[in-house]
Each structure stands twice: as C-alpha cells, then as structure tokens.
N, CA, C and O atoms as a Tripos MOL2 file, in Angstrom:
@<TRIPOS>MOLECULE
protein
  292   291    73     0     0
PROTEIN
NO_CHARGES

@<TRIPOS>ATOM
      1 N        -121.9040   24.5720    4.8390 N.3       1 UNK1
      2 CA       -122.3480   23.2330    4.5230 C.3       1 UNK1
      3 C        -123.2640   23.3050    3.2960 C.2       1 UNK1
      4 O        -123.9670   24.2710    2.9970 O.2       1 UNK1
      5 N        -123.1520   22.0880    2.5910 N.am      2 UNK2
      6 CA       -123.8340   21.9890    1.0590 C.3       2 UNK2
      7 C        -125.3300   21.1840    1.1490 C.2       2 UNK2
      8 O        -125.3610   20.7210    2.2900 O.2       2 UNK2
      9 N        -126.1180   20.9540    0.7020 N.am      3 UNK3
     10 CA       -127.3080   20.3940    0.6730 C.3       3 UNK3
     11 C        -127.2650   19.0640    0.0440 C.2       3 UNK3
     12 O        -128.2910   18.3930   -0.0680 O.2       3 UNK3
     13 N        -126.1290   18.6610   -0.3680 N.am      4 UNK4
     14 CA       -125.6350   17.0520   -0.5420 C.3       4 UNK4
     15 C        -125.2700   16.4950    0.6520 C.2       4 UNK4
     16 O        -125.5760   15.3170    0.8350 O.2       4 UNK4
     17 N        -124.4600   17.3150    1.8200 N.am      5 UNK5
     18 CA       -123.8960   16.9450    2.7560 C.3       5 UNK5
     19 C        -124.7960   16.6370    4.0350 C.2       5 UNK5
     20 O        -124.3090   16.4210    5.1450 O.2       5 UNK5
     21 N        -126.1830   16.6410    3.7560 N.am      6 UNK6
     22 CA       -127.4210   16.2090    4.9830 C.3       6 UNK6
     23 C        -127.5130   14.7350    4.9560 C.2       6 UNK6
     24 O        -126.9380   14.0580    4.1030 O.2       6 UNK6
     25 N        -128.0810   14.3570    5.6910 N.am      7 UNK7
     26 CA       -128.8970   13.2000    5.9600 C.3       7 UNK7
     27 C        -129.5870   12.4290    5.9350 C.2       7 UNK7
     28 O        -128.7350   11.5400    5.9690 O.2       7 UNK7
     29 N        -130.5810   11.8490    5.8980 N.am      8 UNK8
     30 CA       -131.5610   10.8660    5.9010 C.3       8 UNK8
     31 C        -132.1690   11.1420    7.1390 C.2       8 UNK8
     32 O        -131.8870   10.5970    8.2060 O.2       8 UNK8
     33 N        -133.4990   12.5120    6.8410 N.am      9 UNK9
     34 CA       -134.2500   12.6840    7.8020 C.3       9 UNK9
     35 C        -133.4790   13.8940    8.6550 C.2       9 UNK9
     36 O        -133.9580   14.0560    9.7770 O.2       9 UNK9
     37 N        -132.6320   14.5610    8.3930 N.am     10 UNK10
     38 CA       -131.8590   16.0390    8.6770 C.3      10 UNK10
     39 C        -132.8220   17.1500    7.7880 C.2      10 UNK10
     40 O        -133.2840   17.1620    6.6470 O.2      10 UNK10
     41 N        -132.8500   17.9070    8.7520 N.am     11 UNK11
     42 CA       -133.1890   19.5260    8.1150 C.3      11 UNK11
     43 C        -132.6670   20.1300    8.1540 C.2      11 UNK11
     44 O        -131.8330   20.0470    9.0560 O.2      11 UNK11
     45 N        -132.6150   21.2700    7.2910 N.am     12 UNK12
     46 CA       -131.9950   22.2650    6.9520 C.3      12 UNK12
     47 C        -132.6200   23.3550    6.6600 C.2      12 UNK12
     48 O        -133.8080   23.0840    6.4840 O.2      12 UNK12
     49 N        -132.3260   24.8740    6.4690 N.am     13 UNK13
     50 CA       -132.7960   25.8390    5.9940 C.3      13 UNK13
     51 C        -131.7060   26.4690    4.7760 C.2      13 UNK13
     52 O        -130.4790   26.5090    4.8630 O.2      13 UNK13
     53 N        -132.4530   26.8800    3.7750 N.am     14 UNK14
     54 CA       -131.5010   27.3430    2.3770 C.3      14 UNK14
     55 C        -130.9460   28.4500    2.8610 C.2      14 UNK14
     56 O        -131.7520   29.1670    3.4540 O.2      14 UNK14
     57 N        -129.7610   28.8750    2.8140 N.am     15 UNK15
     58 CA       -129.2060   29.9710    3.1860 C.3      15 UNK15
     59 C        -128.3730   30.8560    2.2130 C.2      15 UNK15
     60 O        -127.9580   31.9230    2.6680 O.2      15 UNK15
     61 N        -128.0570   30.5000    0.8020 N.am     16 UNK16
     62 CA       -127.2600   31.0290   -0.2610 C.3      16 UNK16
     63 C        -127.4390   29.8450   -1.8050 C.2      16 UNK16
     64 O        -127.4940   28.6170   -1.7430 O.2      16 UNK16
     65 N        -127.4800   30.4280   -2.6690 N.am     17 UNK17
     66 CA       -127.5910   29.7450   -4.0940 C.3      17 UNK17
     67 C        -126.3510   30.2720   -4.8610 C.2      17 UNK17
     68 O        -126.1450   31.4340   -5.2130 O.2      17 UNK17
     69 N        -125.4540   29.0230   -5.0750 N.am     18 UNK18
     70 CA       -124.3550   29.5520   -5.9760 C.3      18 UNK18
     71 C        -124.5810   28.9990   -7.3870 C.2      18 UNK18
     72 O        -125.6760   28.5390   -7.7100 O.2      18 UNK18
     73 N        -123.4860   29.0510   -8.2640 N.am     19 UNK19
     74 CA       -124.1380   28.4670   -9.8750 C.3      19 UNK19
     75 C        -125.1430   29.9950  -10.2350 C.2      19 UNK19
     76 O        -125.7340   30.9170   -9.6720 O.2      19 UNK19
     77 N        -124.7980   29.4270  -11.6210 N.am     20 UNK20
     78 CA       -125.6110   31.1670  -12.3000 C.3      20 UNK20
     79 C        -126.2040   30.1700  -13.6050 C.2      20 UNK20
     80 O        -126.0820   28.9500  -13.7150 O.2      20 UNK20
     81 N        -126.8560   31.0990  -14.5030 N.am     21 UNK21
     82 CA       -127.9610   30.9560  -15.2910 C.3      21 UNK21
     83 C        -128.9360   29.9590  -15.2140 C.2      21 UNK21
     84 O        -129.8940   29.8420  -14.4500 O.2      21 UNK21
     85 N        -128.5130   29.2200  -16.1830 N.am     22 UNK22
     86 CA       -129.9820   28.4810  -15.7990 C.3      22 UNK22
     87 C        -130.4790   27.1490  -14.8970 C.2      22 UNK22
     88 O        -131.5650   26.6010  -14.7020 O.2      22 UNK22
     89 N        -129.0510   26.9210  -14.4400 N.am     23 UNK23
     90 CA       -129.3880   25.8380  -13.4730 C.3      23 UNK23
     91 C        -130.0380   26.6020  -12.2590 C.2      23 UNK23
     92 O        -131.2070   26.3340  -11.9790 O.2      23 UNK23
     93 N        -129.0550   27.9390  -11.2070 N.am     24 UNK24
     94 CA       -129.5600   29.0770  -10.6480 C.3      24 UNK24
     95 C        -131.5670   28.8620  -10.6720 C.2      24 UNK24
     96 O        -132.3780   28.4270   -9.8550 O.2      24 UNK24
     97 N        -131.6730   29.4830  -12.1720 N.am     25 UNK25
     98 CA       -132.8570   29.6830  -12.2320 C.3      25 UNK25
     99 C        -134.1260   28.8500  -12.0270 C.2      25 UNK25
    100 O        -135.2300   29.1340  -11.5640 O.2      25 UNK25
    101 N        -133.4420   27.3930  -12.6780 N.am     26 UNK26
    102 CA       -134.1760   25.9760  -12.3860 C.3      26 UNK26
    103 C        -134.2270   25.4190  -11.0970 C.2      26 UNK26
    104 O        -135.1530   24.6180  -10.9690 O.2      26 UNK26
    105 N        -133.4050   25.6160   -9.9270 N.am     27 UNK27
    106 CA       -133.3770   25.4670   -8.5130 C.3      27 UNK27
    107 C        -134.5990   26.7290   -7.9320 C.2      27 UNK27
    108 O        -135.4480   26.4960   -7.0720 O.2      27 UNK27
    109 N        -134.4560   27.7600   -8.4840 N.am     28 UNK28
    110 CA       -135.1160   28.8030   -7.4400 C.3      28 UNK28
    111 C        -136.7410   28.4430   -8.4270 C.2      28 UNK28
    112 O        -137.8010   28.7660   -7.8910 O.2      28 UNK28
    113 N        -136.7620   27.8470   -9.6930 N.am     29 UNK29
    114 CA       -138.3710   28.1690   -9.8750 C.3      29 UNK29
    115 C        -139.0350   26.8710   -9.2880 C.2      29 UNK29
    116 O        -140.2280   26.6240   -9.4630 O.2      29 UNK29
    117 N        -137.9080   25.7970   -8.3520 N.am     30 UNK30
    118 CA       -138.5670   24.5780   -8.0370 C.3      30 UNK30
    119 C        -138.7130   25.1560   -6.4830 C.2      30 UNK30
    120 O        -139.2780   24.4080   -5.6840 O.2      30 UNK30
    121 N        -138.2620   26.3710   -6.0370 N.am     31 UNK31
    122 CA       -138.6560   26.4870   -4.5570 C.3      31 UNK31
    123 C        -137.6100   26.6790   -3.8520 C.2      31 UNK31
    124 O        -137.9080   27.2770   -2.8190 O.2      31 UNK31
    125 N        -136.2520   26.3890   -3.9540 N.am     32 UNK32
    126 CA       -134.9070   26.1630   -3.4820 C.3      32 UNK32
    127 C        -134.6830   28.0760   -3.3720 C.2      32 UNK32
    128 O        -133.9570   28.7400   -4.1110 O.2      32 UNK32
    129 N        -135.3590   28.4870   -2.4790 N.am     33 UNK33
    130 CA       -135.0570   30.1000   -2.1710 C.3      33 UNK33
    131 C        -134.3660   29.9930   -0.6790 C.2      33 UNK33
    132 O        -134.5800   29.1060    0.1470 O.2      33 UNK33
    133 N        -133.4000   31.2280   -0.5300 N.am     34 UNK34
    134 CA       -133.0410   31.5720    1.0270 C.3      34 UNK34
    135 C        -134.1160   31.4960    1.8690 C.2      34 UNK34
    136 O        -135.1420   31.9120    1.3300 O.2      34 UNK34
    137 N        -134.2230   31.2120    2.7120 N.am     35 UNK35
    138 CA       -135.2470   31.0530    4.2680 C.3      35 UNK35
    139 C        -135.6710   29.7270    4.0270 C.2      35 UNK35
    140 O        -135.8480   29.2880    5.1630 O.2      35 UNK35
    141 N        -135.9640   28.7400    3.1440 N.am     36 UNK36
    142 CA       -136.6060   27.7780    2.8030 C.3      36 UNK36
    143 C        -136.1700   26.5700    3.7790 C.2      36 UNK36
    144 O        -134.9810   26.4040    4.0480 O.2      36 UNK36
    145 N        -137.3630   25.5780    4.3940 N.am     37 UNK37
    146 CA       -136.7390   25.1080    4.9170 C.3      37 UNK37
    147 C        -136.9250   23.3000    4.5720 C.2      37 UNK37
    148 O        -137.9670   22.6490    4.6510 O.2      37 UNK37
    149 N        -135.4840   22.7920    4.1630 N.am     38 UNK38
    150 CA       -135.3340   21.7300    3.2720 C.3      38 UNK38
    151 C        -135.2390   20.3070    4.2940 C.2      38 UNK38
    152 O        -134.4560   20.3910    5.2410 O.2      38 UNK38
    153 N        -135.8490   19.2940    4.1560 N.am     39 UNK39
    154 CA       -135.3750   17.4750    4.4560 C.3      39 UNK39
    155 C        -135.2010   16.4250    3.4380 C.2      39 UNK39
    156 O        -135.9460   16.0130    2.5490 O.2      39 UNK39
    157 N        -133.5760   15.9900    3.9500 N.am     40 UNK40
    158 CA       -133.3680   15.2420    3.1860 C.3      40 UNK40
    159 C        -133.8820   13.6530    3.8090 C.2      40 UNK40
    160 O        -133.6730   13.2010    4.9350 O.2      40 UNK40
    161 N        -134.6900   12.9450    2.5390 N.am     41 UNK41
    162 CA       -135.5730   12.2070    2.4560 C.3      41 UNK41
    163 C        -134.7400   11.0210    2.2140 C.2      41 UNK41
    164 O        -135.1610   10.1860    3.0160 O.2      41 UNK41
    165 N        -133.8590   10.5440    1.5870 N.am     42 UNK42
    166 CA       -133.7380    9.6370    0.6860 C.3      42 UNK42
    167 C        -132.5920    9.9860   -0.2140 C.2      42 UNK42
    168 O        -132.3710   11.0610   -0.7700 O.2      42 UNK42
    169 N        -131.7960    8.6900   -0.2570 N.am     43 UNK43
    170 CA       -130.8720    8.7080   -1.5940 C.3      43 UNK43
    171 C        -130.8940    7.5770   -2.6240 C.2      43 UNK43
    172 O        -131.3030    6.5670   -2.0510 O.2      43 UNK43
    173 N        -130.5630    7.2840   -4.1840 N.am     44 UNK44
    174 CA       -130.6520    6.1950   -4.5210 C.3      44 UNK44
    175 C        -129.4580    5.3180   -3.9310 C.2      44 UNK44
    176 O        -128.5610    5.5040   -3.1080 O.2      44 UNK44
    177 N        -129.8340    4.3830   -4.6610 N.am     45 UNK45
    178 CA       -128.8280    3.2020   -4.0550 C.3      45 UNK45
    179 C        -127.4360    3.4160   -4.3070 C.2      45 UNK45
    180 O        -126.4690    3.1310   -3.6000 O.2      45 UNK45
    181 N        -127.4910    3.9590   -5.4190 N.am     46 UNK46
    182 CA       -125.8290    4.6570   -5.8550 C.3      46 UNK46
    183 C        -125.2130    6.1120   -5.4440 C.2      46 UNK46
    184 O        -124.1060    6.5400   -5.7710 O.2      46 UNK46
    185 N        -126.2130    6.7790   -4.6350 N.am     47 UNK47
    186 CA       -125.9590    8.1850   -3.8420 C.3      47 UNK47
    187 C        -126.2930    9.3930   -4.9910 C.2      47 UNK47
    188 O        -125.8860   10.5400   -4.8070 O.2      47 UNK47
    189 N        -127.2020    8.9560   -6.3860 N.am     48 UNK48
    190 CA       -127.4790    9.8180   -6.7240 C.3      48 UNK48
    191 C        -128.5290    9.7630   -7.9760 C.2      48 UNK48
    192 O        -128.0340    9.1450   -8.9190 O.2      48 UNK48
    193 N        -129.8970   10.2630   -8.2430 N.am     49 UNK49
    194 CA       -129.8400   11.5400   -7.3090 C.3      49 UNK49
    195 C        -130.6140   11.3010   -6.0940 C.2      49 UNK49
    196 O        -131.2180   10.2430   -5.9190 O.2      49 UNK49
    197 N        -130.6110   12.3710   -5.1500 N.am     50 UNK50
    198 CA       -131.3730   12.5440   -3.6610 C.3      50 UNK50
    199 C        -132.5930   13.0180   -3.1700 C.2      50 UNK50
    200 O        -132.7100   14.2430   -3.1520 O.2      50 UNK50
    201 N        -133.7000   12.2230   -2.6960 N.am     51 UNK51
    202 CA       -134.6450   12.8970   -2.5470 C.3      51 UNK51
    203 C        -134.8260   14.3010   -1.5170 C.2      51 UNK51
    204 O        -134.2690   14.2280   -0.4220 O.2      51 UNK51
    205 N        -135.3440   15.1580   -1.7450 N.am     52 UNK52
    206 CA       -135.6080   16.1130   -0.4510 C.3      52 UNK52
    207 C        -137.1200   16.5090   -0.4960 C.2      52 UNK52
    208 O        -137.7910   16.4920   -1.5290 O.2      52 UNK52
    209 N        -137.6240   16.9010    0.8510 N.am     53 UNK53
    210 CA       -138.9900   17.8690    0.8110 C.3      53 UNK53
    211 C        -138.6360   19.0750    1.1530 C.2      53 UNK53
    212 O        -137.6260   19.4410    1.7540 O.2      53 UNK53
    213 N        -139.9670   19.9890    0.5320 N.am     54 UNK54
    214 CA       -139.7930   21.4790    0.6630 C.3      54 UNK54
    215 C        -140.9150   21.8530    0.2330 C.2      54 UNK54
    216 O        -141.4090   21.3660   -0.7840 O.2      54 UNK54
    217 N        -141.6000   22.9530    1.0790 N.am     55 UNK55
    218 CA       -142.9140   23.7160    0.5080 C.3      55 UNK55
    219 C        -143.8640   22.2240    0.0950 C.2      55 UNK55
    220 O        -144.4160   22.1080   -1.0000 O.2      55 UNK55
    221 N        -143.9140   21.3470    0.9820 N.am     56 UNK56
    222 CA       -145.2050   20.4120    0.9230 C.3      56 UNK56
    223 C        -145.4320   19.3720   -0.5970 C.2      56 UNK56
    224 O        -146.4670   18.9800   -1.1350 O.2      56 UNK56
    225 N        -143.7660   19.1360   -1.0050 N.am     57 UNK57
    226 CA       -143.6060   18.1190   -2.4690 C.3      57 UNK57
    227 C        -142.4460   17.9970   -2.0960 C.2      57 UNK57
    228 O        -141.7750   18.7760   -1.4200 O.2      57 UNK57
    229 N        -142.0560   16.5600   -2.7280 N.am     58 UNK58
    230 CA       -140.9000   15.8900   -3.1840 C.3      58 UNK58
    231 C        -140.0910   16.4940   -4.0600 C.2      58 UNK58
    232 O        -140.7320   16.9370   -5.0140 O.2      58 UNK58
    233 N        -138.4530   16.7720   -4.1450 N.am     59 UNK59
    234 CA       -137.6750   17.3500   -5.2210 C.3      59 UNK59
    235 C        -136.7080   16.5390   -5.3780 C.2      59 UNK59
    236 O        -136.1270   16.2980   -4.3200 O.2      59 UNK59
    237 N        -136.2350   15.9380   -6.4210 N.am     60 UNK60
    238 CA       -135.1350   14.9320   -6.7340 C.3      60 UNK60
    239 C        -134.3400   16.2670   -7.2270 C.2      60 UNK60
    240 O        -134.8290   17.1890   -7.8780 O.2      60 UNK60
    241 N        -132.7720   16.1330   -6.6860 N.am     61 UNK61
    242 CA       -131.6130   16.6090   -7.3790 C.3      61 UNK61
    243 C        -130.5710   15.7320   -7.4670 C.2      61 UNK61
    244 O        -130.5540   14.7510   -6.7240 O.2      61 UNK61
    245 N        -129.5740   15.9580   -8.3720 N.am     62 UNK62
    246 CA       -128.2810   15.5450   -8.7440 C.3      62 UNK62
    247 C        -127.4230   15.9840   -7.4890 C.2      62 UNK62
    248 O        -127.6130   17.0650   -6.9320 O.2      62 UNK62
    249 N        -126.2410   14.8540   -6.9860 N.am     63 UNK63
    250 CA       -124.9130   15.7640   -6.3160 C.3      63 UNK63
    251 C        -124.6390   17.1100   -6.6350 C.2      63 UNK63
    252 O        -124.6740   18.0580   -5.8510 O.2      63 UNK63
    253 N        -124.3390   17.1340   -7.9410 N.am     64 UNK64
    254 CA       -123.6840   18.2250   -8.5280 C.3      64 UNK64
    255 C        -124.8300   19.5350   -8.1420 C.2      64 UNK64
    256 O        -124.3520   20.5720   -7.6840 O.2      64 UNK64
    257 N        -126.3330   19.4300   -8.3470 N.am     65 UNK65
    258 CA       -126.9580   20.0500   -8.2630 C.3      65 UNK65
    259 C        -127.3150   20.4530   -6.8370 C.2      65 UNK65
    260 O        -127.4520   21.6290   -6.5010 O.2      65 UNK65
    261 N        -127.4620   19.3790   -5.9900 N.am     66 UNK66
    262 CA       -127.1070   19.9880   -4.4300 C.3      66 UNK66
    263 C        -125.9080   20.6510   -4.1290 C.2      66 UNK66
    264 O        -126.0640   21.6970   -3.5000 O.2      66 UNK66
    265 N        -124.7070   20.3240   -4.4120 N.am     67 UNK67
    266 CA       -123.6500   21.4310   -4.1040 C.3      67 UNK67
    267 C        -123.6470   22.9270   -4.2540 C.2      67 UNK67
    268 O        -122.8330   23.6980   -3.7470 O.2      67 UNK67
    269 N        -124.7020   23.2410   -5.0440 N.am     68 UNK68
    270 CA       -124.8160   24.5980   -5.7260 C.3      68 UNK68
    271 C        -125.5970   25.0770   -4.5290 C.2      68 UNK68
    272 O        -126.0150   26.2220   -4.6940 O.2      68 UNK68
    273 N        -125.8950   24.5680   -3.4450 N.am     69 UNK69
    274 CA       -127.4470   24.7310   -2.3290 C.3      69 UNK69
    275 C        -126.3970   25.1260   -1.0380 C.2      69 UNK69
    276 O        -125.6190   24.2200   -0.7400 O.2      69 UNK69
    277 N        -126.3080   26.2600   -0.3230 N.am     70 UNK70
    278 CA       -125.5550   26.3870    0.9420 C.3      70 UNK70
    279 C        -126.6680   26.2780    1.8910 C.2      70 UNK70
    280 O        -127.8280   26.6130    1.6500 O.2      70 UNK70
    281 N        -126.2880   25.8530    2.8340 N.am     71 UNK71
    282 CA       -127.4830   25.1930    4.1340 C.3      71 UNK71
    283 C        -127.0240   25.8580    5.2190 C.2      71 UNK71
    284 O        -125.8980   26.3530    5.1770 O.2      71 UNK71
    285 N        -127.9090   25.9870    6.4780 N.am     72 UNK72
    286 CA       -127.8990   26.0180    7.6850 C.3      72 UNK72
    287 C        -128.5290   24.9560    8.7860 C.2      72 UNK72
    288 O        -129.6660   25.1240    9.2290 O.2      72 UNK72
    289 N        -127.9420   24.1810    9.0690 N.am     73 UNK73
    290 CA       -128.5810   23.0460    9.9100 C.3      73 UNK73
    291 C        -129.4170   23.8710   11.1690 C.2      73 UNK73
    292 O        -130.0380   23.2330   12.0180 O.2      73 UNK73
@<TRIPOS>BOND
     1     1     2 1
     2     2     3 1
     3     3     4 2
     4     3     5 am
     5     5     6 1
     6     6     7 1
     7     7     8 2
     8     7     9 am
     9     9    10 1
    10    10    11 1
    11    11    12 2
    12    11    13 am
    13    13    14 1
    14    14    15 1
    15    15    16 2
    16    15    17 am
    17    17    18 1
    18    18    19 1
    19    19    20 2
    20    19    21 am
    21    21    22 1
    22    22    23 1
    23    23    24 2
    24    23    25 am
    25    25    26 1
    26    26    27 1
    27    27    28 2
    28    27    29 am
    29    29    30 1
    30    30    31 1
    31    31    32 2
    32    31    33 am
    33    33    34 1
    34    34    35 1
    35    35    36 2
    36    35    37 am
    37    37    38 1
    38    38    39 1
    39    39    40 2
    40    39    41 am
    41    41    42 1
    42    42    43 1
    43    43    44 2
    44    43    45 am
    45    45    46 1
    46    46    47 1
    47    47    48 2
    48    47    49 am
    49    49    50 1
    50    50    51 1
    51    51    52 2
    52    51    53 am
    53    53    54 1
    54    54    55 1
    55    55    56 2
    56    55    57 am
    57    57    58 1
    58    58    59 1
    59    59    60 2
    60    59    61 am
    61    61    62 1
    62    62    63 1
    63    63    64 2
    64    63    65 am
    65    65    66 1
    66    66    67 1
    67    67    68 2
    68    67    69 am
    69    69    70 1
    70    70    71 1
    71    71    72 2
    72    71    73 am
    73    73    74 1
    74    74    75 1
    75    75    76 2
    76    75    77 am
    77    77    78 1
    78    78    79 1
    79    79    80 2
    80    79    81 am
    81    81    82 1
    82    82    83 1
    83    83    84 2
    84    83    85 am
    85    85    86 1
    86    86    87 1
    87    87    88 2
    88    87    89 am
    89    89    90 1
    90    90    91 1
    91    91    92 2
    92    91    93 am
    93    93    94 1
    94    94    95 1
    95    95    96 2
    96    95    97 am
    97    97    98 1
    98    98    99 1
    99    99   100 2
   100    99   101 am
   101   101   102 1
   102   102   103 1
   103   103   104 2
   104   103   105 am
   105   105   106 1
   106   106   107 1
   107   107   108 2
   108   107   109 am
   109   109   110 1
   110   110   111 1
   111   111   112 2
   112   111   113 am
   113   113   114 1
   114   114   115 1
   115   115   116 2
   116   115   117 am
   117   117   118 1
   118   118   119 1
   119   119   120 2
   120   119   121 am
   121   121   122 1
   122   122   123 1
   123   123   124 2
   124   123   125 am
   125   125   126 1
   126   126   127 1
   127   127   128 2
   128   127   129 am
   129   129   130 1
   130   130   131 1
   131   131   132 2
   132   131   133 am
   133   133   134 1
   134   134   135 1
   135   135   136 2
   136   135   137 am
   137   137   138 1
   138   138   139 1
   139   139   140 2
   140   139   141 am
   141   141   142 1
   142   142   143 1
   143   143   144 2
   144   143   145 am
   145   145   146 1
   146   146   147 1
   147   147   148 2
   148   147   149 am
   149   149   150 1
   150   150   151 1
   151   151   152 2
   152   151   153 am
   153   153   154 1
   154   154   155 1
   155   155   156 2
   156   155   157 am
   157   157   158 1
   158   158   159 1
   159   159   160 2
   160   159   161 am
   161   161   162 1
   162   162   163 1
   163   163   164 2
   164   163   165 am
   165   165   166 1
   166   166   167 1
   167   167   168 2
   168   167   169 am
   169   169   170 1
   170   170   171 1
   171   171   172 2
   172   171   173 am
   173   173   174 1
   174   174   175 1
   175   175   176 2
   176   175   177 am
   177   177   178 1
   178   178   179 1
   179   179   180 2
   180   179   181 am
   181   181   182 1
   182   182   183 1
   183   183   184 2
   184   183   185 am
   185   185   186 1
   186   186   187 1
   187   187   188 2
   188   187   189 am
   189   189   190 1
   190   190   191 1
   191   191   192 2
   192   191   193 am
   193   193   194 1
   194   194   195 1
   195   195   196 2
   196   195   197 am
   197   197   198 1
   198   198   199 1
   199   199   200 2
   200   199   201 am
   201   201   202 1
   202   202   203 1
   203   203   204 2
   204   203   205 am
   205   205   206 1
   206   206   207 1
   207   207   208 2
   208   207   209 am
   209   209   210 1
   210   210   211 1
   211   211   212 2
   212   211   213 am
   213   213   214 1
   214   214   215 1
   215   215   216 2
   216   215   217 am
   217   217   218 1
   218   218   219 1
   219   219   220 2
   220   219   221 am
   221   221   222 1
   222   222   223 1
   223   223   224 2
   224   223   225 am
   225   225   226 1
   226   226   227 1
   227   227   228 2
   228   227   229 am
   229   229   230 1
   230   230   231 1
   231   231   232 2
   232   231   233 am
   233   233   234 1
   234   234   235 1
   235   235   236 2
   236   235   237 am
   237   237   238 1
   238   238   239 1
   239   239   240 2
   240   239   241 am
   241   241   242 1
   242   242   243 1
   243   243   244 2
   244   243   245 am
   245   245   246 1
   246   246   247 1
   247   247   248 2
   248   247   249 am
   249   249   250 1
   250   250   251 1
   251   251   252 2
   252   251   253 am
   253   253   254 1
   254   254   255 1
   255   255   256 2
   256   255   257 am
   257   257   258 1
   258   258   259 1
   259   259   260 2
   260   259   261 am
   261   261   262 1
   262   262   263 1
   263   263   264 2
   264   263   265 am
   265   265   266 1
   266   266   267 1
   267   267   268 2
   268   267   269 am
   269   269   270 1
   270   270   271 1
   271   271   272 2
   272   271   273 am
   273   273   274 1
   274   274   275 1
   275   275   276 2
   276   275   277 am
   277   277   278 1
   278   278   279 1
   279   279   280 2
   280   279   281 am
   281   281   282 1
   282   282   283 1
   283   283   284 2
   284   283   285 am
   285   285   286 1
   286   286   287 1
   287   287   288 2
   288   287   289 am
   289   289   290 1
   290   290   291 1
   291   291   292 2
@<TRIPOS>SUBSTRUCTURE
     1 UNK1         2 RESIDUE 1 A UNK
     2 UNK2         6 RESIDUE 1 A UNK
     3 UNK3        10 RESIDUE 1 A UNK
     4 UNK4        14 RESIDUE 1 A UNK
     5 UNK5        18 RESIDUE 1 A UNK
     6 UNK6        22 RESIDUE 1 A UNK
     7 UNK7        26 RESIDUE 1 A UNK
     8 UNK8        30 RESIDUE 1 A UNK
     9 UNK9        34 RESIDUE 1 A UNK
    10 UNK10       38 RESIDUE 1 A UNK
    11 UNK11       42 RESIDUE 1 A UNK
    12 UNK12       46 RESIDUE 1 A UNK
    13 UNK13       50 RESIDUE 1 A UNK
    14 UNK14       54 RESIDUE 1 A UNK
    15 UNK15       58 RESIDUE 1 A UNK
    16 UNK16       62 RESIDUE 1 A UNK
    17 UNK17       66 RESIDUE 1 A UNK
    18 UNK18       70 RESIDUE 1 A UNK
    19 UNK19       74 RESIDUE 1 A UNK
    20 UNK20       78 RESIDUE 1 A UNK
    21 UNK21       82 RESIDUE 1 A UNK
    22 UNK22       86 RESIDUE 1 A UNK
    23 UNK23       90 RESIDUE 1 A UNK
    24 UNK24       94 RESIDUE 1 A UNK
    25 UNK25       98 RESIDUE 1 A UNK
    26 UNK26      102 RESIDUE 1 A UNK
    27 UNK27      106 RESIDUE 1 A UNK
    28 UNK28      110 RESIDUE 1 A UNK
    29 UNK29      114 RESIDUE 1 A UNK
    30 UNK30      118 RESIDUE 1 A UNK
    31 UNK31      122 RESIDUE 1 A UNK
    32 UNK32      126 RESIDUE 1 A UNK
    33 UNK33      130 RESIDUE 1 A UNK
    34 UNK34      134 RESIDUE 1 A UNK
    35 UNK35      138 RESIDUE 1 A UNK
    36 UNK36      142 RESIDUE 1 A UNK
    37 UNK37      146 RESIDUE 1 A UNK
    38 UNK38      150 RESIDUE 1 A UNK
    39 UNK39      154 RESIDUE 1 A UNK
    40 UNK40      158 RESIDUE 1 A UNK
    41 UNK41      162 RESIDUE 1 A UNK
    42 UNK42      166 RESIDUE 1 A UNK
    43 UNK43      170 RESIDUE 1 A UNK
    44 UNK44      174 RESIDUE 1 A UNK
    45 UNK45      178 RESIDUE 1 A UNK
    46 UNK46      182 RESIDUE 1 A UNK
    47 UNK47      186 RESIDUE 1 A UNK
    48 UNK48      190 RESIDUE 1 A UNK
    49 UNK49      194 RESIDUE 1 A UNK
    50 UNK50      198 RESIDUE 1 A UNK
    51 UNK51      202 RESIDUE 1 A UNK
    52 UNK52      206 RESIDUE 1 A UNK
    53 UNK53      210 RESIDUE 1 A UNK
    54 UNK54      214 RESIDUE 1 A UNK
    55 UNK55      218 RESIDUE 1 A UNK
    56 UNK56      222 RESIDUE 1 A UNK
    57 UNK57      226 RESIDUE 1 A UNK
    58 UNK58      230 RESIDUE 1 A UNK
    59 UNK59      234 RESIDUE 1 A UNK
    60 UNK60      238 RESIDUE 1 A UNK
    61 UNK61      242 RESIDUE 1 A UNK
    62 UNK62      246 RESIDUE 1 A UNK
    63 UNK63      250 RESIDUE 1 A UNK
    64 UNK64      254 RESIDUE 1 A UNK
    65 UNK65      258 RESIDUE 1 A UNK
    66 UNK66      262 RESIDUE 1 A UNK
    67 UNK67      266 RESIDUE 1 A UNK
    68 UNK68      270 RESIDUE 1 A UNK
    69 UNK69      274 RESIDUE 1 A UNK
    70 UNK70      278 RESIDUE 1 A UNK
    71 UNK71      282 RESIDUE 1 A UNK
    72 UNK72      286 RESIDUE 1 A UNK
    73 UNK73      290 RESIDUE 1 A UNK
C-alpha cells in the first residue's frame, strides 16, 4: 500500500521509499524515513496535494509524491 492510498485520520508506518535522487532525498530530509509513523490529515478539495503529520508538524505532498511512500497500516 502507497501513502496516497490512506485516509482521513488513518495511520500508517513508512515502510520503503521508492523514486531516486532528489525527490528520494527531499522526502527523507522532510522526515519520511522507514519506522516513521505517518496520519493522513486532510486532502484539498481537488485530492491534491494531501495533508499528513509526522514527527510533531504538518507535511503537504503531491499524489505523485505520496506514491513514491510504501506504508504499513
């Protein structure tokens, strides 16, 4: 399961990061590491982008940019 594919108020834990260079790098320096454990908060009105919490702050991503996120409910 992908980290687009949660909920409104579902948790999750990060379990794998796919995508390489610098998007990769821009997900893991916002916190988006394996063990991490993610809620999805919120979507816009058009499904994108999506709010989530993690490590005690708000993170807006893109669809495209949650797909790159493998989850464990």
């Amino acid at each position: 399961m992908t980290l687009d594919q949660l909920g409104a108020g579902q948790a999750a834990v990060v379990k794998k990061l796919h995508g390489k260079g610098a998007i990769r790098r821009r997900l893991m320096d916002m916190g988006v590491l394996n063990g991490v454990s993610i809620v999805m908060v919120k979507s816009a009105p058009l499904g994108d982008p999506i709010q989530y919490k993690l490590l005690g702050y708000d993170l807006a991503l893109r669809k495209s940019e949650a797909r790159l996120v493998e989850i464990e409910l």
